[in-house]
C-alpha positions in Angstrom: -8.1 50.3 27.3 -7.0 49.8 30.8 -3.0 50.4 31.5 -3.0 50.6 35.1 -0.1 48.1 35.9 0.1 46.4 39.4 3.6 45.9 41.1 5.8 43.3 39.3 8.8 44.2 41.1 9.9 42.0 44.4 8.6 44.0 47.7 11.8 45.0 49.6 12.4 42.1 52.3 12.4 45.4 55.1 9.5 46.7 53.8 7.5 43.6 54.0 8.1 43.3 57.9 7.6 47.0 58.0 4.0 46.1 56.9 3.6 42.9 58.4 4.2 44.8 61.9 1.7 47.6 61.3 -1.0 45.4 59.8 -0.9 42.1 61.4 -3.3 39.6 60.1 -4.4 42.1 57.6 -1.1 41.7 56.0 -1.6 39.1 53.3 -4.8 41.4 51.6 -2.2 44.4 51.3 0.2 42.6 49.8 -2.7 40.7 47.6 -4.2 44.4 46.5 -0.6 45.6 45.6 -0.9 42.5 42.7 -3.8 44.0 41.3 -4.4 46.7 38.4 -4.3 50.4 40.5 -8.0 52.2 39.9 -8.2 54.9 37.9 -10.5 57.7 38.9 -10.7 61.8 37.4 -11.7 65.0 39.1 -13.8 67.2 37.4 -13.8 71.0 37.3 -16.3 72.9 38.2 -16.6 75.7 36.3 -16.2 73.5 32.8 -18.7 71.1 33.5 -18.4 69.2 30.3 -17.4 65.6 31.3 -20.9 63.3 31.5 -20.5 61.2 34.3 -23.6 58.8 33.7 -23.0 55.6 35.5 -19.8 56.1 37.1 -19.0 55.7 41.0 -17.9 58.8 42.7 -14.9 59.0 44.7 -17.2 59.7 48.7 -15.2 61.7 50.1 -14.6 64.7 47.2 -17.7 66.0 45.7 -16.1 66.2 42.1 -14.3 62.7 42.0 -15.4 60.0 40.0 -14.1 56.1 39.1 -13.4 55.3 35.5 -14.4 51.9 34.5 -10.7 51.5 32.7 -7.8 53.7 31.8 -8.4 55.3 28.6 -5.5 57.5 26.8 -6.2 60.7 28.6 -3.5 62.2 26.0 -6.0 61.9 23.1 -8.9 63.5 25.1 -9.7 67.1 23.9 -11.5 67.7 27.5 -8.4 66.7 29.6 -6.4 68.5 27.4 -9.1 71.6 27.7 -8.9 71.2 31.5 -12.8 69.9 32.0 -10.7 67.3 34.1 -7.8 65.8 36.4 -6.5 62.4 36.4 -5.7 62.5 40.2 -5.5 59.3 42.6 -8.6 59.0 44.7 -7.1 58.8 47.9 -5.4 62.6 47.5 -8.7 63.5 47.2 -9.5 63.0 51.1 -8.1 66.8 50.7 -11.4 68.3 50.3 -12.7 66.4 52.8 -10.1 67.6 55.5 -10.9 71.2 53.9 -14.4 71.2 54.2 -14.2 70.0 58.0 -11.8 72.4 59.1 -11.4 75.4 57.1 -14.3 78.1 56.3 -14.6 78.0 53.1 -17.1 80.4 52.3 -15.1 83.5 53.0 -11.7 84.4 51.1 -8.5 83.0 52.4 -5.1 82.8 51.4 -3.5 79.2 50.6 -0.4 77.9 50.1 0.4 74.5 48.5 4.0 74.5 49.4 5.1 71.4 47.4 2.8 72.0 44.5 3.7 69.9 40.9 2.3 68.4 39.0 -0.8 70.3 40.3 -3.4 67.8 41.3 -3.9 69.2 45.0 -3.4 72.7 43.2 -6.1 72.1 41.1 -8.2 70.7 43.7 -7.7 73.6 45.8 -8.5 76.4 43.6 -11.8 74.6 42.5 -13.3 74.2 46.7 -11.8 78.1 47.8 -14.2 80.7 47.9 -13.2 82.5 44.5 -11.9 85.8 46.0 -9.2 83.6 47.8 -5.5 83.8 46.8 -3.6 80.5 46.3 0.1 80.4 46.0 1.6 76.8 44.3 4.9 76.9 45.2 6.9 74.2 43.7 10.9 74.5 44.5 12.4 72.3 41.7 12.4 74.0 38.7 12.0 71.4 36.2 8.8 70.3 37.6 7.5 74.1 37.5 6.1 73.8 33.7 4.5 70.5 34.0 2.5 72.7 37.2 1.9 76.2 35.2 0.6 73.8 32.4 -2.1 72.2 34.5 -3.4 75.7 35.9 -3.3 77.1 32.9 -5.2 74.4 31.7 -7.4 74.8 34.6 -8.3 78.5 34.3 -8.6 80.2 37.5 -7.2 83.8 37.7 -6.7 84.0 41.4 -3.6 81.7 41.2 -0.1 82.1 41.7 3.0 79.9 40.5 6.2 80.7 42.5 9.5 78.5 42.2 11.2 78.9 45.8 13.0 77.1 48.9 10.1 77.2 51.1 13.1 79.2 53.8 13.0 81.8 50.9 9.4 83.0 52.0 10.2 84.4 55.2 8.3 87.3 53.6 5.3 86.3 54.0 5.6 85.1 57.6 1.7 85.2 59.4 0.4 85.5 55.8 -2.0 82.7 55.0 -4.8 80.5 56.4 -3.6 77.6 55.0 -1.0 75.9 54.0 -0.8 72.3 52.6 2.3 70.3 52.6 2.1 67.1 50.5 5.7 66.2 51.2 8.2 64.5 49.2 8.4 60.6 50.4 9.4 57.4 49.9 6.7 56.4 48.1 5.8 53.5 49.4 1.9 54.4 48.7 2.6 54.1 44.9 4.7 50.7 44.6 1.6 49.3 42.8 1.9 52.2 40.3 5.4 52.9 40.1 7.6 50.1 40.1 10.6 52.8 40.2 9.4 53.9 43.9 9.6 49.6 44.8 13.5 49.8 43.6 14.5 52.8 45.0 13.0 52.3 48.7 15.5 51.7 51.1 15.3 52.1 55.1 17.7 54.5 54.6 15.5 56.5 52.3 12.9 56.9 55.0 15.5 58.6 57.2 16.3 61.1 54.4 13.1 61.5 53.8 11.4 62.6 57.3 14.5 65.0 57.8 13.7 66.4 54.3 9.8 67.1 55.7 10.7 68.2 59.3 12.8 70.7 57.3 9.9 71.7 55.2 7.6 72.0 57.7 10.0 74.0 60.2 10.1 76.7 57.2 6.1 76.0 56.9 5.5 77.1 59.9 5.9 81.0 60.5 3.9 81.4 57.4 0.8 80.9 59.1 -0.9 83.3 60.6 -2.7 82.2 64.3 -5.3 80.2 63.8 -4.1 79.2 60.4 -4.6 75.6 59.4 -1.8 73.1 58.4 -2.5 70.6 56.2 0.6 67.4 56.1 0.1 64.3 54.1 2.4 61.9 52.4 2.1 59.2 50.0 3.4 56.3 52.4 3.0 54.2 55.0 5.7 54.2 57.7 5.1 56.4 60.9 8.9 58.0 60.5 7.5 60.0 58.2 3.9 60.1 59.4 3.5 59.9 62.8 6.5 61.1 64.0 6.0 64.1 61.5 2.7 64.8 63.4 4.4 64.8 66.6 7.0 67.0 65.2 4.9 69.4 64.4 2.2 69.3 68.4 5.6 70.6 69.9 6.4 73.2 67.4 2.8 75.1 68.2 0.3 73.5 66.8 -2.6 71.3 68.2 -4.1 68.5 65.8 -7.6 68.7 64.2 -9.3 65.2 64.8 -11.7 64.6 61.3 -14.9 62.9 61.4 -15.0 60.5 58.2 -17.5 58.0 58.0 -16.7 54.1 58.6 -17.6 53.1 55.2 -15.3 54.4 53.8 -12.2 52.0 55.5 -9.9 55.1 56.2 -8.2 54.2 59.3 -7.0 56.0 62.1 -3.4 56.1 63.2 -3.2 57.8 66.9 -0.5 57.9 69.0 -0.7 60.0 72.3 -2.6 63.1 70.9 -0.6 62.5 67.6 -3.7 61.5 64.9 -3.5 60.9 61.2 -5.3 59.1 59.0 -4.2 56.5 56.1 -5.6 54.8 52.8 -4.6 51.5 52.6 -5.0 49.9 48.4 -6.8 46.5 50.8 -9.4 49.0 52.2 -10.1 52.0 49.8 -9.9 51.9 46.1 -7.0 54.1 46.1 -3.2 54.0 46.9 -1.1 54.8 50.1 -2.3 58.4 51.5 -1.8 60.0 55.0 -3.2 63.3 55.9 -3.1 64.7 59.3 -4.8 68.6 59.9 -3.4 71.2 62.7 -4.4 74.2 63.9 -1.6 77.0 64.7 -1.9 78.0 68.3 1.5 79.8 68.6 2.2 83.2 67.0 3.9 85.1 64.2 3.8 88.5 63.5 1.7 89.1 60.3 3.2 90.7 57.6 2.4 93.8 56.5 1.0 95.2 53.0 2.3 97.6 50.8 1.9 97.8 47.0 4.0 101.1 47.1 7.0 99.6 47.1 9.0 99.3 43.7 7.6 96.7 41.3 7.8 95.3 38.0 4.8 96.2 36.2 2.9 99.2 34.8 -1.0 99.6 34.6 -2.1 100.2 31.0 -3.1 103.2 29.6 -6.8 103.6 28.9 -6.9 103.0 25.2 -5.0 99.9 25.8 -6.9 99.0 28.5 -10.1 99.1 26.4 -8.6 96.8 23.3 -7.8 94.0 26.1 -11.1 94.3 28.8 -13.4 93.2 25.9 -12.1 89.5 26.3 -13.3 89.3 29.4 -16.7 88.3 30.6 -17.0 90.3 33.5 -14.2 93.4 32.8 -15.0 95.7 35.6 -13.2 93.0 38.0 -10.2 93.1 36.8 -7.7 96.0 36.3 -5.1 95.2 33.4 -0.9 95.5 33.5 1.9 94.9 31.3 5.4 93.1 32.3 8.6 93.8 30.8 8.6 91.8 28.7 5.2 92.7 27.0 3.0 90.1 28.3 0.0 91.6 29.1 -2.2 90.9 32.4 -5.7 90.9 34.1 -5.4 91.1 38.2 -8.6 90.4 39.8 -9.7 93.7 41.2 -10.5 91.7 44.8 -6.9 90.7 45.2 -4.8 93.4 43.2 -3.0 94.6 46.3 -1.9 91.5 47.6 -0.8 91.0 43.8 0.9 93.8 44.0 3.0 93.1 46.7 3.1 89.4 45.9 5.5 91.0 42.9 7.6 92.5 45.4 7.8 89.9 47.7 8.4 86.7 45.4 11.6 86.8 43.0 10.2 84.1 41.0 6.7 84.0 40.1 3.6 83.8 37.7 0.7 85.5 38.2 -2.7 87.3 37.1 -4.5 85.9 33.9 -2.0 86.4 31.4 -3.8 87.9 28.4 -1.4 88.2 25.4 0.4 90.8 23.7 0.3 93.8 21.8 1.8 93.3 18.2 1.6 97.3 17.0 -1.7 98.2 16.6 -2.9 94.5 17.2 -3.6 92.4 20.3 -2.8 89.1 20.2 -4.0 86.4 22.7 -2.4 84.3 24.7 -3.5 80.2 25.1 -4.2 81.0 28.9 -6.7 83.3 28.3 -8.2 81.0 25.7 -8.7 78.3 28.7 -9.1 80.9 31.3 -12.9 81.2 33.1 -12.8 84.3 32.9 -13.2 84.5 29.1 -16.1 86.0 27.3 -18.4 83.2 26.5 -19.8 84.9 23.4 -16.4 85.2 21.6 -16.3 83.7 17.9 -15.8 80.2 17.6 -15.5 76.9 15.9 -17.3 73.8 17.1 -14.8 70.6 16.2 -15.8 67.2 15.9 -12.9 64.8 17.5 -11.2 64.3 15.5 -10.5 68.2 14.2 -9.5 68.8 17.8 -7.2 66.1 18.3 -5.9 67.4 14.7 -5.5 70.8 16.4 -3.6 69.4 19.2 -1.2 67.9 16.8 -0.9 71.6 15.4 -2.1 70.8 12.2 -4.2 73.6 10.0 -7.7 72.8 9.7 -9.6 73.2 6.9 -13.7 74.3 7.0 -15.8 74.8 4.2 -16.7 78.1 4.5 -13.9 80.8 5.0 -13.5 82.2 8.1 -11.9 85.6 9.4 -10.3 86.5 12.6 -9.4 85.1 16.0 -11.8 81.8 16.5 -11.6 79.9 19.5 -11.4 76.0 18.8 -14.1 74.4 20.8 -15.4 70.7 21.9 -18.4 69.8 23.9 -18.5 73.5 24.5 -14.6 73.5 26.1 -12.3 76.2 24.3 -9.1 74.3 23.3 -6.9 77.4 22.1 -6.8 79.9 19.4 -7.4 79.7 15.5 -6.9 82.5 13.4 -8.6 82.9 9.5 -6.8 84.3 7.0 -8.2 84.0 3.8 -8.9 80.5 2.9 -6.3 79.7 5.6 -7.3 78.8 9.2 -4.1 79.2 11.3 -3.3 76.9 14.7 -2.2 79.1 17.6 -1.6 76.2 19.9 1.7 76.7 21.6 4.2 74.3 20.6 4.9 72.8 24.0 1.2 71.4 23.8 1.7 69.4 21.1 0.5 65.8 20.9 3.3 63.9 19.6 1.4 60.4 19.3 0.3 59.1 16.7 -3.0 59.4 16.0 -5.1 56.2 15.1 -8.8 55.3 13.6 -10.3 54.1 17.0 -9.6 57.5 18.8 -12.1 59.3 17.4 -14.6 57.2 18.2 
């Protein structure tokens, strides 16, 4: 069932000769494209290769991209909701192209994505960095930081960290990281033909706002880079107030651009001004939306910050026995070394990273981090969904194979029932994905999905098909 919906609303009478300026004759096919249904393409993950792509296109420029031949209702599949994919628009994903051209990633490095939910370039990032690296998805409004923790949770990499703060607030960690990727708030002009909200709410005006919201961004983005360190800006939107300007913005505050070499078939074009460069999707060129990206390297210089997990923090390493009763989830243990929070959650740091963890607890006031593991219940351990989706899980662990329709029942948070009666902590499992945790008791299976994952749609004959 395809839902993609192209623009219905009236294209603002400044924006039109906003467009008509930049693109000339080419004009009449952008506004022509932005009439027709928006494609819908998925990226997969990695390390739960699950999804069978037989016969679809992939997305050239990002190894794990793929077209969908129509929009189907990614709610009421069990290997979205498992994390084996992303629904993410394919022109973001010219982000692992600008990655893989100007970063090294074969060695550990430490990334922030600065304006980070929902969590596509989040999730995009974590699957392309070597896995030693430490990446920090910061995401400063608060009500958008669930919809984030849910997608990498769902995505399963323990070297992640989810931090809610004013990118001014992380003067901390000034020199700290390699990279840092801004995908700036916009005006949206890239996603009129899937938003008709962004059409009505676009104003000249807005633009202005806008680019004074980014400089301001990327002013405190800035001294978080260590020399050297890569900047990564890209919008959603066509105008060069917020683009190009933004790029210049940023060649007089010490950086130097990073020119990309992306092949001419794929109709990305390239917007240079002076020694200002960027490069945008147009939906008349690409199948894709509005996306600029422009890469620069840091040539000024900011004292580094320096590490020390001495300081006071939050946390306290388990005790041996404790220690024992949780490492046995794990596939691979000895990596990890295991804490407890306050409030009794229970933790696995990877042993590569544990002292920038460490001070990470120190340094950030607001934060999520390590593989959260569960909780001890007296004697009794009991496991959290996270680790369920996580990795890092053993893959041997008891489970439950479910046909789809049992796991879209399980995602409603109903009981199943089996034939035979089952004991313990199972994992619920499609197409070799684990969904969450079951528990048998007696000739009761119980559903440990967490409530805030709940399908609330109604489920109907032709979706388990």
């Amino acid at each position: 069932m395809n839902t993609s919906r192209p623009i219905t609303a009236q294209l603002p009478d400044a924006f039109r000769q906003q467009m008509q300026t930049q693109l000339a004759d080419s004009f009449a096919d952008f506004e022509t494209a932005l009439t027709q249904p928006a494609p819908v393409s998925i990226r997969l993950n990695p390390r739960k290769p699950a999804f069978d792509t037989t016969g679809l296109e992939p997305v050239p420029w990002c190894a794990e991209g793929y077209y969908l031949p129509e929009r189907p209702v990614f709610t009421l599949d069990p290997l979205f909701q498992a994390g084996g994919y992303y629904v993410q628009e394919a022109s973001s994903m010219l982000l692992a192209e600008a990655l893989r051209q100007t970063t090294n990633l074969g060695r550990p490095l430490r990334v922030l994505d600065l304006c980070a939910a929902p969590g596509g370039k989040s999730t995009l990032l974590a699957s392309v960095l070597h896995p030693d690296s430490l990446l920090i998805c910061n995401e400063v409004i608060r009500s958008r930081v669930s919809i984030l923790r849910e997608n990498i949770d769902k995505w399963g990499y323990p070297n992640v960290v989810i931090s809610s703060h004013d990118p001014q607030s992380l003067d901390k960690l000034a020199g700290f990281f390699d990279v840092v990727v801004v995908d700036a708030p916009c005006s949206g002009e890239g996603l009129f033909r899937k938003d008709p909200d962004a059409v009505r709410e676009w104003s000249p005006e807005s633009i202005q706002l806008c680019s004074a919201r980014q400089k301001r961004i990327l002013t405190a983005a800035a001294p978080l880079l260590d020399t050297g360190g890569i900047l990564i800006y890209s919008t959603c939107t066509y105008n060069d107030v917020e683009n190009v300007d933004n790029v210049r913005y940023l060649l007089e505050s010490g950086f130097r651009n990073c020119p990309l070499n992306l092949s001419p078939d794929w109709n990305i074009v390239e917007k240079r001004t002076g020694n200002a460069v960027g490069y945008q999707c147009f939906p008349h060129r690409v199948r894709g939306e509005g996306f600029f990206i422009s890469v620069f390297e840091k040539t000024g210089f900011t004292p580094t910050v320096k590490l020390d997990a001495r300081t006071f923090r939050s946390i306290r390493a388990l005790r041996p026995r404790e220690t024992k009763a949780v490492a046995d989830w794990l596939r691979q243990p000895t990596d990890f070394s295991f804490w407890e929070k306050p409030n009794g959650d229970v933790m696995a740091l990877p042993k590569s990273l544990e002292k920038t963890f460490l001070f990470l607890d120190v340094a950030l006031h607001t934060k999520g981090f390590g593989l959260e593991m569960g909780q001890f219940k007296g004697s009794d351990f009991i496991p959290s969904h996270t680790l369920a989706l996580s990795t890092a899980i053993r893959t041997d662990l008891p489970g439950i194979a479910l046909s789809k329709e049992e796991a879209l029942r399980y995602f409603k948070k109903e009981n199943l029932v089996f034939e035979q009666p089952v004991k313990g902590w199972l994992l619920a499992q499609y197409n070799g994905l684990n969904l969450g945790w079951m528990k048998g008791v007696g000739n009761r299976v119980n559903n440990y999905l967490p409530k805030d994952w709940r399908i609330r749609m109604d489920l109907k004959t032709e979706f388990f098909d």
